[in-house]
N, C-alpha and C positions, 0 to 999 in steps of 0.2 A: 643728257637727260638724267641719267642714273647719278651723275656725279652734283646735278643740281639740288635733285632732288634728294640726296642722302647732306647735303649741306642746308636745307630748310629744314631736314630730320634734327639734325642737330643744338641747331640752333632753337627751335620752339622746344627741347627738352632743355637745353639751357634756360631759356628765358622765364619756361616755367618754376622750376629752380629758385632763381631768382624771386620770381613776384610772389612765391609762396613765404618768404623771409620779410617778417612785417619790419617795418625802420623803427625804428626807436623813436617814441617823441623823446623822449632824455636828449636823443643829441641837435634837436631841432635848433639852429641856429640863434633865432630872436629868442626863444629860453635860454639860451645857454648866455646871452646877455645881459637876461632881464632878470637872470639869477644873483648876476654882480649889482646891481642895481637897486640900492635902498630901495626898501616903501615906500617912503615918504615922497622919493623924487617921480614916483611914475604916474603917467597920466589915468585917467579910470580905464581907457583902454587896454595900454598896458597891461596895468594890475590884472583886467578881466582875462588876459589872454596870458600871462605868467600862470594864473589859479588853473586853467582851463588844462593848461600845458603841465600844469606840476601833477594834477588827478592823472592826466591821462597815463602820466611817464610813472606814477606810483603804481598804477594800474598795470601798467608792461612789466613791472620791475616782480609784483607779486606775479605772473604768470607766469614771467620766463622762471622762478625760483619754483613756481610748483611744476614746471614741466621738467626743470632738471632733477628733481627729487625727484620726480617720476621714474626718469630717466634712471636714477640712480637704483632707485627699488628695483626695478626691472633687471637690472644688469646683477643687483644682488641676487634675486630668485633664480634668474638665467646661472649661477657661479652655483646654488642649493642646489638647484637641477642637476648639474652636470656632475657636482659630487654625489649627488644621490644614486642617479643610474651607474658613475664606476663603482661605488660603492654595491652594488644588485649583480654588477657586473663580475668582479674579481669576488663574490661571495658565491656567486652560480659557478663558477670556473671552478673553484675551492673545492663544491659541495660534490662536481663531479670527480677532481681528481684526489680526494681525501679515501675514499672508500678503494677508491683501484689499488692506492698504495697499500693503507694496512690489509686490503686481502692477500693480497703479495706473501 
């Protein structure tokens, strides 16, 4: 029972994982076709479903780029941060062992 149940645990944290990573229309199969594919030769279908497919993958393309700028900024602040407190940190150490030496 335990070993069942710690293998359905597993698995819906995988899955969820998973379904949270949106697909790419960029790599949608019939765009990736319909991209080699003159104008001229495609039916109004087509065309309606290349335009439809080209917005949406422009659309992924600006998101994923502001979420790794995100990403990026955050991990710059996170690097500010961390120098900032050693820096508060070996200047409090300083502050206490400056004064013991020249009373010496």
């Amino acid at each position: 029972m335990k070993r069942t149940l710690l293998i359905f645990v597993i698995t819906a944290i995988t899955s969820a994982g998973y379904s949270q990573q949106a697909e790419s229309p960029c790599n949608d199969s019939m765009y990736m076709e319909l991209k080699k594919m003159p104008l001229e030769k495609m039916t109004d279908r087509q065309y309606n479903y290349f335009i439809q497919k080209d917005k949406e993958c422009s659309n992924y393309q600006a998101v994923t780029l502001q979420q790794k700028t995100k990403n990026e900024q955050t991990e710059v602040t996170k690097n500010s941060i961390n120098t900032y407190i050693t820096v508060v940190v070996i200047s409090g150490i300083l502050a206490l062992i400056i004064p013991l030496v020249l009373l010496r």
